[in-house]
TIVEX-684793 format. One record per residue (C-alpha): y negated, z negated, x negated. Coordinates in pm, whole numbers, plus 50000, padded with zeros to 5 digits. Layout:
BEGIN
> Y,Z,X
> Y,Z,X $
...
This chain:
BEGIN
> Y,Z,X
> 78311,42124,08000 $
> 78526,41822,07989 $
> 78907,41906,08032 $
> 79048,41655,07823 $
> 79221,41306,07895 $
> 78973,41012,07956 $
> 79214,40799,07749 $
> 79145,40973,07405 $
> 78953,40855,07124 $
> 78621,40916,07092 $
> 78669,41103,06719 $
> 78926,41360,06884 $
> 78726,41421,07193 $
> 78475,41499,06983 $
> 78668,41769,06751 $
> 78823,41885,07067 $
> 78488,41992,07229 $
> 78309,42082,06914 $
> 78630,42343,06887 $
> 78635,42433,07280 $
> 78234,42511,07210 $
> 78288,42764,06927 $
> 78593,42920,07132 $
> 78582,43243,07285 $
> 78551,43163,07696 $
> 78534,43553,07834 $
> 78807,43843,07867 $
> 78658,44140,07880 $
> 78963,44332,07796 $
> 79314,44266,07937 $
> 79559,44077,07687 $
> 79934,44168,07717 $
> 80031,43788,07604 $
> 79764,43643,07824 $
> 79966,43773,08136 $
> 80293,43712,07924 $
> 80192,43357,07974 $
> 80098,43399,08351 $
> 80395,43627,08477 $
> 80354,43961,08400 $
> 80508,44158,08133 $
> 80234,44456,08089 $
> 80475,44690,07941 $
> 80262,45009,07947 $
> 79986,44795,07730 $
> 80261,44830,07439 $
> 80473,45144,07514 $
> 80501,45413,07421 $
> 80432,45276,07080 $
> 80108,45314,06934 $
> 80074,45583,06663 $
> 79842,45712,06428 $
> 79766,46058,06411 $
> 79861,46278,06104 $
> 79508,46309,06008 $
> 79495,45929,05995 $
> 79844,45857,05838 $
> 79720,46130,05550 $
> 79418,45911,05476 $
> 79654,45603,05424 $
> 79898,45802,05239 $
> 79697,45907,04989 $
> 79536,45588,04919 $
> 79868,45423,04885 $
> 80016,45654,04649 $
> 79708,45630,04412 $
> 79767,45215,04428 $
> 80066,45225,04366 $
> 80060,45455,04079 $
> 79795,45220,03922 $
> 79942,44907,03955 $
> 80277,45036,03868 $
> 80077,45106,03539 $
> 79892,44880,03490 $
> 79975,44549,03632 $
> 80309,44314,03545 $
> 80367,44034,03864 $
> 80548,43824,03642 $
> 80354,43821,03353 $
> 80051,43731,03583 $
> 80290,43465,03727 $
> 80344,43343,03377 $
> 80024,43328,03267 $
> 79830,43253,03583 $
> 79586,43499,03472 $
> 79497,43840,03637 $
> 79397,44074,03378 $
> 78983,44169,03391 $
> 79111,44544,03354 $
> 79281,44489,03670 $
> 79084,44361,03921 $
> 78820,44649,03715 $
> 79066,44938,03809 $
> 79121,44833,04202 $
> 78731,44811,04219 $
> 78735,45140,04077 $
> 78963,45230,04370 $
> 78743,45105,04610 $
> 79007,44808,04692 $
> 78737,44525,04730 $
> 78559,44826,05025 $
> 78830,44930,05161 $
> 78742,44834,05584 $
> 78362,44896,05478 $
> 78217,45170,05641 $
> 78088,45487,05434 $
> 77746,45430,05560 $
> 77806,45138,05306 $
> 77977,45303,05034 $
> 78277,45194,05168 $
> 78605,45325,05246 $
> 78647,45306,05599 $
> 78962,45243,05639 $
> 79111,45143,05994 $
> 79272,44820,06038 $
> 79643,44995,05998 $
> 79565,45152,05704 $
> 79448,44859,05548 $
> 79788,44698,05631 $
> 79948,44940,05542 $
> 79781,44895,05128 $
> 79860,44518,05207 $
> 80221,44576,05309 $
> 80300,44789,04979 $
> 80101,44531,04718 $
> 80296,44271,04892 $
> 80610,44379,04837 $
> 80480,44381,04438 $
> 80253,44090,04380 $
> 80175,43804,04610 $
> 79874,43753,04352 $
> 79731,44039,04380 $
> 79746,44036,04778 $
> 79564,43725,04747 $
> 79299,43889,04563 $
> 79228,44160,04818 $
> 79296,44009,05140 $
> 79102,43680,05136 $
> 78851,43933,04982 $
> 78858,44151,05264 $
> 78967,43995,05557 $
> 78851,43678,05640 $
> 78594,43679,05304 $
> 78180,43855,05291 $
> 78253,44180,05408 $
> 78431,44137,05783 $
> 78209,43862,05920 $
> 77911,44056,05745 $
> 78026,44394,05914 $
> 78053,44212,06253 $
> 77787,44009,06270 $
> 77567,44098,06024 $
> 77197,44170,06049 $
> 77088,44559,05911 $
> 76900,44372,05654 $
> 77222,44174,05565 $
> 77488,44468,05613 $
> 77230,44704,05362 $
> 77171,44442,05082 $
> 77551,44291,05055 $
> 77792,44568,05151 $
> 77744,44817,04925 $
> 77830,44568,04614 $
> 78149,44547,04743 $
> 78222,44924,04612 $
> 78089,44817,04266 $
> 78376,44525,04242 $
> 78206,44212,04380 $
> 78432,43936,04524 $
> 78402,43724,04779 $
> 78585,43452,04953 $
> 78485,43245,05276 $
> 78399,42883,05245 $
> 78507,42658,05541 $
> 78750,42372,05401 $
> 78666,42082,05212 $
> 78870,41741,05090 $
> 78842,41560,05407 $
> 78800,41839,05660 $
> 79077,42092,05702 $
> 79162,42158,06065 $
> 78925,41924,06232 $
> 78576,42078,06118 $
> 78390,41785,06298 $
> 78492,41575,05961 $
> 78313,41887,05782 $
> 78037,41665,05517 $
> 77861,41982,05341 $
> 77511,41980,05478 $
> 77242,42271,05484 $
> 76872,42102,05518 $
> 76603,42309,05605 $
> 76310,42291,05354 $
> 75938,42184,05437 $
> 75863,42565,05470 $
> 76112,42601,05683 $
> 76193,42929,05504 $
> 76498,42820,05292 $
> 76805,42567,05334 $
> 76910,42380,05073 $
> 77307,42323,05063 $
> 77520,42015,04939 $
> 77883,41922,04954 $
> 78190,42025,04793 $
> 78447,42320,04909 $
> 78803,42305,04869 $
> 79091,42580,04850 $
> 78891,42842,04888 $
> 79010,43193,04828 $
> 78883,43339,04545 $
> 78605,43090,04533 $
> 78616,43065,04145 $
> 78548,43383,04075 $
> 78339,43498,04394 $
> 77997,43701,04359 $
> 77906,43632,04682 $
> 78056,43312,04948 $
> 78005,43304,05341 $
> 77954,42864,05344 $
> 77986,42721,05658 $
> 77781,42381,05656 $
> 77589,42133,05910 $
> 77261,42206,05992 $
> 77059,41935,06198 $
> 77190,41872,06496 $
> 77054,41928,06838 $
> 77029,41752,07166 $
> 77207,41917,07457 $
> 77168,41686,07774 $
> 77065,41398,07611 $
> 77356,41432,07386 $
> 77349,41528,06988 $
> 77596,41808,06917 $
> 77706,41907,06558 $
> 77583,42234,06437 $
> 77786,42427,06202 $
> 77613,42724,06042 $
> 77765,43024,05858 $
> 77527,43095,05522 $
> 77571,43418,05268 $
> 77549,43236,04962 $
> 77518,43422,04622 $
> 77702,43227,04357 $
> 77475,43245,04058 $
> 77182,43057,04229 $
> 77100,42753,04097 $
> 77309,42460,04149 $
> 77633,42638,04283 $
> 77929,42545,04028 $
> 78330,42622,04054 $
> 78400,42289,03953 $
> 78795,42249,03925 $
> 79074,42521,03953 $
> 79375,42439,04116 $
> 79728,42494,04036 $
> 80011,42574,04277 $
> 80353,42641,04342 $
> 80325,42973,04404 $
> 80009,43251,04347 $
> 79989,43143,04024 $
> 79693,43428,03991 $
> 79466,43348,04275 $
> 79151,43151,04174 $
> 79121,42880,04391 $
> 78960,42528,04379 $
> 78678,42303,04424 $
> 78347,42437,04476 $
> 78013,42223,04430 $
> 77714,42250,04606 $
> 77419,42072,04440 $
> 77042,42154,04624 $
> 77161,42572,04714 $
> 76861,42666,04771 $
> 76895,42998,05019 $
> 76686,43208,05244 $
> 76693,43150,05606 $
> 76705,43528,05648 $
> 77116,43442,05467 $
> 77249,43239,05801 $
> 77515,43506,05990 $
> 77487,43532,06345 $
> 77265,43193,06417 $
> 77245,42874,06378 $
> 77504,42666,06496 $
> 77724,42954,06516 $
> 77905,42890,06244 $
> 78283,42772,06399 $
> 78232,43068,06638 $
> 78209,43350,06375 $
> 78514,43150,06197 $
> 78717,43221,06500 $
> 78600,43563,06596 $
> 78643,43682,06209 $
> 79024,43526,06205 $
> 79087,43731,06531 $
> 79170,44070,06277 $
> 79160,43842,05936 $
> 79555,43708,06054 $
> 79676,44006,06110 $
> 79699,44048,05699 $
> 79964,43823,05703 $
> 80170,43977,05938 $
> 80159,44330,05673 $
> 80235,44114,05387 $
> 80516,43949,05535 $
> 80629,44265,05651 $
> 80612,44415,05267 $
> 80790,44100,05112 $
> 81066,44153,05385 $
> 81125,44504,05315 $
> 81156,44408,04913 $
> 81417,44131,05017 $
> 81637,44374,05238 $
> 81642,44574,04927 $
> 81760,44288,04723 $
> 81968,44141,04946 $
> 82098,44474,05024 $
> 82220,44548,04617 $
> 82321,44249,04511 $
> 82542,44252,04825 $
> 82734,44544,04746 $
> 82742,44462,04322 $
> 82840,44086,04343 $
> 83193,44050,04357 $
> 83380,43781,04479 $
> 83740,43681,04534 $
> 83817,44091,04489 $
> 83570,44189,04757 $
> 83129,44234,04751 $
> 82982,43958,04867 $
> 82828,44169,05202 $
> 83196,44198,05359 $
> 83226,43851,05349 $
> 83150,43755,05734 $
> 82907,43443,05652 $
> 82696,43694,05389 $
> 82723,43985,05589 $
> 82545,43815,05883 $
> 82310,43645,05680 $
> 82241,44055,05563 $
> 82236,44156,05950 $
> 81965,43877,06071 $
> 81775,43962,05741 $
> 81714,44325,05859 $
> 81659,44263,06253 $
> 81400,43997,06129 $
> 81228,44237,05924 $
> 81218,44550,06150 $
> 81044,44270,06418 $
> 80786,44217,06190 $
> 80717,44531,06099 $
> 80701,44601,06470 $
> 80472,44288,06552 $
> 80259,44368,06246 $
> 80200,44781,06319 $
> 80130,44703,06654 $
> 79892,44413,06632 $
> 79703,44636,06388 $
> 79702,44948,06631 $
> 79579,44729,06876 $
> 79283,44599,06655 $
> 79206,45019,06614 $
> 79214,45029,06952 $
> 78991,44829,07037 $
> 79077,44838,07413 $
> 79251,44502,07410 $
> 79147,44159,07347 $
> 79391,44074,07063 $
> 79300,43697,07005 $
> 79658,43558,07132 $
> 79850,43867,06989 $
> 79671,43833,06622 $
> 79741,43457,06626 $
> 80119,43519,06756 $
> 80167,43809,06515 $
> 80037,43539,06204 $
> 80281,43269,06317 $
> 80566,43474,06409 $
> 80603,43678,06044 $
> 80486,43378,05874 $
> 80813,43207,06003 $
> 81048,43462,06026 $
> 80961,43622,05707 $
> 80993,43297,05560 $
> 81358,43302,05683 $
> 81425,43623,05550 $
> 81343,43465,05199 $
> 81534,43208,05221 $
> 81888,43405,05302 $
> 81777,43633,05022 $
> 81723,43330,04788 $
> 82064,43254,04932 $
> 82248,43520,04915 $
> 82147,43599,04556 $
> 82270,43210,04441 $
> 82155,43051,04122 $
> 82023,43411,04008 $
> 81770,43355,04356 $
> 81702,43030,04171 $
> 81607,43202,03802 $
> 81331,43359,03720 $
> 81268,43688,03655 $
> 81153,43647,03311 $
> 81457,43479,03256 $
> 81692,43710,03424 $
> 81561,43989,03195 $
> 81578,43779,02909 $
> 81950,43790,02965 $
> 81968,44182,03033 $
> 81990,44129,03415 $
> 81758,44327,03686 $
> 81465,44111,03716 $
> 81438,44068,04067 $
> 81217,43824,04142 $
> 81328,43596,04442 $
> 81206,43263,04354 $
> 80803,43397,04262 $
> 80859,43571,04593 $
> 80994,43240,04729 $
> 80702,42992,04579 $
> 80436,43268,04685 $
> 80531,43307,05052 $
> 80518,42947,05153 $
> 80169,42941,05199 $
> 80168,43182,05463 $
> 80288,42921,05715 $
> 79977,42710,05624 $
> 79660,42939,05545 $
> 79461,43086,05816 $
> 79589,42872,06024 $
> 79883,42620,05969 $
> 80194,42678,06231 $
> 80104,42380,06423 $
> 79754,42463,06445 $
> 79822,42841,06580 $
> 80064,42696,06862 $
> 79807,42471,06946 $
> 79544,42743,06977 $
> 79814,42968,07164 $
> 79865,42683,07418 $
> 79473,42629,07506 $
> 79448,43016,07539 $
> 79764,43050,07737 $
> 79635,42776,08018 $
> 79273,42863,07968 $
> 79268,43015,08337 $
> 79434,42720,08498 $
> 79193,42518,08307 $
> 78955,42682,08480 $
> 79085,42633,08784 $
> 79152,42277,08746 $
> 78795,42195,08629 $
> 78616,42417,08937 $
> 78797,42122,09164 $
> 78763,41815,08886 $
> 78516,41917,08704 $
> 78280,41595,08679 $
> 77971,41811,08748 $
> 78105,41923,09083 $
> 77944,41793,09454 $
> 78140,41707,09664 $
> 78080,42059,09886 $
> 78185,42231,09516 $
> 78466,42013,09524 $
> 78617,42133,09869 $
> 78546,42501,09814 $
> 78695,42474,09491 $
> 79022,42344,09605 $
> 79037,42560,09913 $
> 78988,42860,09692 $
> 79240,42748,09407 $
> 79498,42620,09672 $
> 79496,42983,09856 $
> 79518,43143,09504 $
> 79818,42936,09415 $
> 79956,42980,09744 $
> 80013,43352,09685 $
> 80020,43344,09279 $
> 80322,43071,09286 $
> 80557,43254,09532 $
> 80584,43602,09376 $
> 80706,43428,09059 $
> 81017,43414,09189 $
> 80987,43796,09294 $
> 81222,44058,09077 $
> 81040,44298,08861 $
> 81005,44621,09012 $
> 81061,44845,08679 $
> 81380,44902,08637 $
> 81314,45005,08242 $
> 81540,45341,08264 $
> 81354,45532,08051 $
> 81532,45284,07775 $
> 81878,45304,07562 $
> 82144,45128,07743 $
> 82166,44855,07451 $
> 81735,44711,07531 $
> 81732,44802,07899 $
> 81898,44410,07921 $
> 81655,44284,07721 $
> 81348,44393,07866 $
> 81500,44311,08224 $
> 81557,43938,08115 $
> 81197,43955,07936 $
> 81050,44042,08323 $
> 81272,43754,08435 $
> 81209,43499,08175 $
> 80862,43565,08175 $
> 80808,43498,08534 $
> 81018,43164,08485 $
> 80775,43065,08171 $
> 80457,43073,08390 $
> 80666,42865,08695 $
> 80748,42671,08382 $
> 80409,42605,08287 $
> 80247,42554,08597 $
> 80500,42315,08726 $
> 80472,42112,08419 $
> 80051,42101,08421 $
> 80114,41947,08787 $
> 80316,41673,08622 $
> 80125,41610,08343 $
> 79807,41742,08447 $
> 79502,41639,08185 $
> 79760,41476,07947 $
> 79956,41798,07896 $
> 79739,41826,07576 $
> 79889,41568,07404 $
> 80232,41675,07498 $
> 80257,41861,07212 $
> 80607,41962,07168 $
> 80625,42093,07512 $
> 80353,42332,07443 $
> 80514,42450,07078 $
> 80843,42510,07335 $
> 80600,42722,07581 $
> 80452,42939,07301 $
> 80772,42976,07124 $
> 80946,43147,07441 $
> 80602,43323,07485 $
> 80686,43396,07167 $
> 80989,43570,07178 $
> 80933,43720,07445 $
> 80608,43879,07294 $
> 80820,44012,06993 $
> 81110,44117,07234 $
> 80855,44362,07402 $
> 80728,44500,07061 $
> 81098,44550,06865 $
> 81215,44756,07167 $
> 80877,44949,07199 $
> 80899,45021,06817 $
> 81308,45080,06807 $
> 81263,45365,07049 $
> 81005,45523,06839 $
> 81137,45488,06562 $
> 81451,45596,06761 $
> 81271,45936,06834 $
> 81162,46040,06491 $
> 81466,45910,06312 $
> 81696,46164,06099 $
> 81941,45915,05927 $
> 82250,45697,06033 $
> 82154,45335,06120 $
> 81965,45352,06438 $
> 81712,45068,06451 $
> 81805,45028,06827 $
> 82097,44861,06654 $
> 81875,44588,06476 $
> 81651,44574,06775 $
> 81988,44478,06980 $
> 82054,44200,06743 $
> 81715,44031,06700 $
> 81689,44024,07127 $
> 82003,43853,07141 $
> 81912,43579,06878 $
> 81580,43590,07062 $
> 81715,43522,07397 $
> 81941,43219,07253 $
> 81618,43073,07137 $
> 81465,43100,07440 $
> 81757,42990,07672 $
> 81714,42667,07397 $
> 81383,42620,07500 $
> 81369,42628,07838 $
> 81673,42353,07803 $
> 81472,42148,07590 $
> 81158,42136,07812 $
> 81378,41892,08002 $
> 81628,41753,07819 $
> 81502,41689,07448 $
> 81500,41352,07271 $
> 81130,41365,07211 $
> 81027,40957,07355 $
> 81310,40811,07078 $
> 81157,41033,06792 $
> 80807,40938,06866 $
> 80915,40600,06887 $
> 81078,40583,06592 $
> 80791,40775,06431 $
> 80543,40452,06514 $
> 80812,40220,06360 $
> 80843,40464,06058 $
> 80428,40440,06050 $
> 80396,40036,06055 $
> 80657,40016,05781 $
> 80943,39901,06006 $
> 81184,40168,05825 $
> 81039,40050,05458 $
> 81402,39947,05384 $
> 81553,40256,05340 $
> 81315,40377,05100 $
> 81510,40136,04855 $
> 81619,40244,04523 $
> 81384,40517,04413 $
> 81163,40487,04136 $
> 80776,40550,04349 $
C-alpha cells in the first residue's frame, strides 16, 4: 500500500514501507487510545480500575519479599556502579530464584508469572539498582524467552525455555553501527547453505542488551530477498542463535554514562552457521516479531520508572524536611515545595499508567499496542522529570556520589547513579521521537485507510467512486457528532476529577476534529509534518494519562486508610495536564516551526559556523 508523499526520497520510501509491511494492520480487540484519537473516551475500558485478585497479589508478594531479602544481602548498587562489574554470585543467586524464568510458563520450568507481577519485581529492583534491572528485563522482556513463548515452535519452546530456569541469559539482537531506527540500513546477512538446511550469519551487532554475556541471542538478519510484483523486497529474519557456535565473538564492551553493570557492546558474526529449524516465526518475519514482542517488552519501562520515582519521592521527601535554610526546611519554601508537589502527582501517574498497561496485557481483551507504546514514552519522560527536581532539590549533594557522600558520614542516597542510569529510558526500546512517530501512524491508521480505498493507485475508476461515496457518507455523520456533548455526566466521581474527565470527553472530541481537519490540509504530506503529529500524540497523551490517574485515584481512594488522599495528587497532575494540552492545541496553529526549520538548514550548510568561535574542537 502506498500512502506516502510522491515527493520523498527513494531511501525513506523504502524504510517507510519495509516498516508499514512488518506493522500490525488488524484490530481485533477494541483500543481505548485508538478511539481516544478518533473521539471517544471509552471510559468503562479503564474503570473501575483493574485489580488483581488476592490469590494473584499473594503470588507477587511472596516473590518480592524473597528478592528483596536477597539482594538486600547480597548485592551493593554502588559498588557495582564503581566497579562496573556484577558479581558471578549474583546473577547465580537470582537464577536460583528463578529471575531469568520468571514470565515462563511451568510447563517450562518457569515461573509463570503474569505481566503485573513481573512489574511489580521490576518496579522494586528499580528503585535499588538500575543495573540489575538491566540484567533481568532485556533478559526477559524483549530478549529469548518472550518472542520464543509467542512465537515459538514446540520444538523451539521445549529445547530453549527450560535453560532459562538453570540461569541462561539472553538478549535480542536487532541494532547495528549504521542501522538503528531505520532497519532497511540493517547489513548483517543470513545465507542459506547449499543444503539448504543451515544459514550462515555475518555482520556485526551493536548495543545489545546483555549481548556480552548471553547464552543464547534472537539475531535479526537479511535473508535473500524476494520478488513481490516484479519488485525485490528486503527480508528480515529473526534466528535463535546459541553463542558458543563457531564464529560468534563479543568483540568490544562498551562503557556508558550510566548502567555501569550491564554488558553491552559489539557483537561479531563471522560464518554462524545455524539450523534452519532456529528462524522464529518465518522467514522474512523478522521486523514483525520485533514489533509484536515490544508490544508487552515497553511496558518494563513504565514499572521501572515507576520504582525509581517512588525512591525519589522518598528522597526528595527527607531531605526536604532535614535541610535547613534561612531558619526554615527547604519543603516550606514555595519554589521547593512545588517542585515536591509535581514530583508526587508525576509519580502516582506513572504508577497508574504502568499498573494499568500491565493489567491490560493480563487481560488480554484489549489490543494494547498504542497504550504500551504511550505508557513507555510517557514514564520515560515524566519520570525523567521527577529526577531531575530530585537532583535539584537535593543541590550539590544530588551532584555527589554516593560513595562519596558516605565517605563523609552522610546518607548515601544516590541521586546522580539514579540520574546517569535513567537517561536511557527515553532512548531504548524505542527513542521518544520514534514512539510519537509510531503513535501518529497508529492514531490515523483508519483514515489512512480511508484515504487509500479512494486514492489508492490500485483502484478503477468504479472502486474509485464507491470508495468516495462510502467515505464521504461516513464522514458526513462521523464529523458532525464531534461537536456533540458527552452524554456521561461522570457522577459516580469526587467533585475534584469530575472536571477533568468532562474536559477529557470535550478535548478529546476536539483532538479528532483536530486531526481530521489538519489531514484535509495537508493530506499525504502530513507525515512529514512532524511536529504537528508529536503535538497530536502529546494531547492524546495527556489525555490518555488523565483517564488512568483518576481511574487509579478513586481506587486507591476506596482502599485507602491514611491522610493524603491521592485524589489530591490526581487533582494536581490534571491541571498541569490540561495546561499542556490547552498549549498544544495553541501551537498546532500558531508555533514558529517554518523559522526553526529554516534556520536548522542554515545551521546544516555551515551558515551559523561563526558562532562556534572560541572553543577548543
Amino acid at each position: 500500500m502506498d500512502i506516502y508523499d510522491k515527493g520523498i526520497s527513494s531511501e525513506k520510501r523504502e524504510s517507510l514501507e519495509l516498516a508499514e509491511a512488518s506493522r500490525e494492520k488488524e484490530w481485533n480487540y477494541p483500543s481505548f487510545v485508538r478511539e481516544l484519537f478518533h473521539g471517544e473516551l471509552p471510559w468503562d475500558l479503564v474503570h473501575p480500575f483493574p485489580q488483581q485478585s488476592e490469590a494473584e497479589k499473594k503470588i507477587g508478594s511472596d516473590y518480592l519479599e524473597k528478592i528483596e531479602k536477597f539482594l538486600r544481602a547480597n548485592l551493593n548498587p554502588d559498588e557495582v556502579d564503581k566497579t562496573g562489574e556484577m558479581p558471578q554470585e549474583v546473577i547465580k543467586g537470582l537464577a536460583d530464584l528463578g529471575a531469568f524464568a520468571m514470565k515462563i510458563k511451568p510447563e517450562y520450568d518457569g515461573l509463570g508469572l503474569s505481566q503485573v507481577n513481573y512489574n511489580r519485581v521490576i518496579h522494586l529492583i528499580a528503585s535499588y539498582c538500575g543495573s540489575t534491572t538491566v540484567l533481568l528485563s532485556a533478559h526477559q522482556s524483549i530478549g529469548v524467552p518472550t518472542p520464543l513463548s509467542l512465537f515459538g515452535t514446540p520444538e523451539q519452546k521445549k529445547k530453549y525455555l527450560p535453560r532459562f530456569r538453570q540461569g541462561a541469559i539472553s538478549g535480542f539482537a536487532l541494532t547495528e553501527p549504521s542501522a538503528g531506527s531505520d532497519p532497511r540500513t540493517m547489513k548483517t546477512t543470513a545465507v542459506p547453505t547449499e543444503d539448504g538446511q543451515h544459514y550462515l550469519i555475518n555482520g556485526e551487532k551493536l548495543w545489545i542488551s546483555n549481548g556480552n554475556i548471553a547464552d543464547i541471542l534472537i539475531v535479526m538478519a537479511n535473508t535473500p530477498p524476494k520478488i513481490e510484483r516484479g519488485k525485490e523486497k528486503k527480508q528480515i529474519t529473526a534466528f535463535i542463535v546459541e553463542t558458543n557456535t563457531p564464529g560468534f565473538e563479543a568483540a568490544y564492551r562498551c562503557s556508558f554514562m550510566g548502567l555501569k553493570g550491564v554488558q553491552l557492546g559489539l557483537l561479531k558474526f563471522n560464518n554462524v552457521k545455524v539450523p534452519k529449524e532456529n528462524i522464529v516465526l518465518g522467514e522474512g518475519q523478522g521486523l514483525k516479531l520485533a514489533f509484536l514482542t515490544l508490544n508487552t517488552g515497553r511496558l518494563t519501562i513504565p514499572a521501572a520508572s515507576s520504582g525509581m520515582s517512588k525512591w525519589c519521592l522518598a528522597v526528595a521527601r527527607e531531605w526536604s524536611k532535614e535541610r535547613k535554610q534561612w531558619g526554615h526546611p527547604i519543603g516550606e519554601h514555595e519554589a521547593v515545595a512545588t517542585k515536591l508537589s509535581l514530583i508526587a502527582a508525576n509519580t502516582l501517574a506513572i504508577d497508574a499508567v504502568t499498573w494499568l498497561t500491565s493489567q491490560m496485557a493480563d487481560a488480554k481483551k484489549l489490543d494494547i499496542r498504542l497504550e504500551a507504546a504511550m505508557a513507555k514514552l510517557f514514564s520515560s519522560e515524566a519520570a525523567w522529570k521527577v529526577i531531575d527536581d530530585t537532583f535539584q532539590i537535593r543541590g550539590g549533594r544530588g551532584f555527589e556520589t554516593a560513595l562519596s557522600l558516605k565517605g563523609r558520614h552522610e546518607p548515601g542516597y544516590a541521586v546522580e547513579r539514579v540520574f546517569r542510569d535513567a537517561r536511557i529510558n527515553l532512548i531504548i526500546e524505542g527513542t521518544s521521537q520514534i514512539m510519537r512517530l509510531f503513535i501518529a501512524r497508529e492514531a490515523l491508521d483508519p483514515h489512512l485507510k480511508r484515504m487509500l480505498s479512494v486514492m489508492g493507485p490500485r483502484v478503477s475508476i468504479v472502486g474509485r467512486i464507491k470508495a468516495a461515496l462510502s467515505t464521504g457518507l461516513y464522514y458526513l455523520a462521523w464529523y458532525p457528532k464531534l461537536w456533540l456533548p458527552s452524554k456521561r455526566d461522570f457522577s459516580d466521581l469526587p467533585d475534584e476529577l469530575r472536571g477533568h474527565l468532562r474536559f477529557a470527553s470535550y478535548a478529546t472530541k476536539r483532538l479528532a476534529r483536530t486531526i481530521f481537519l489538519n489531514m484535509l490540509i495537508h493530506q499525504q504530506r502530513l507525515e512529514s509534518k512532524q511536529n504537528l503529529l508529536n503535538r497530536f500524540v502529546d494531547i492524546g497523551m495527556d489525555l490518555f494519562v488523565i483517564s488512568a490517574i483518576c481511574s487509579y485515584a478513586v481506587s486507591l481512594n476506596k482502599a485507602q486508610q491514611k491522610s493524603g488522599s491521592p485524589v489530591e495528587l490526581a487533582d494536581l497532575f490534571c491541571r498541569q495536564a490540561r495546561e499542556r494540552i490547552a498549549g498544544n492545541f495553541k501551537d498546532i496553529s500558531n508555533n514558529y516551526d517554518q523559522p526553526a526549520l529554516k534556520i536548522a538548514k542554515k545551521i546544516l550548510s555551515g551558515d551559523f559556523e561563526w558562532l562556534e568561535n572560541e572553543i577548543i574542537k
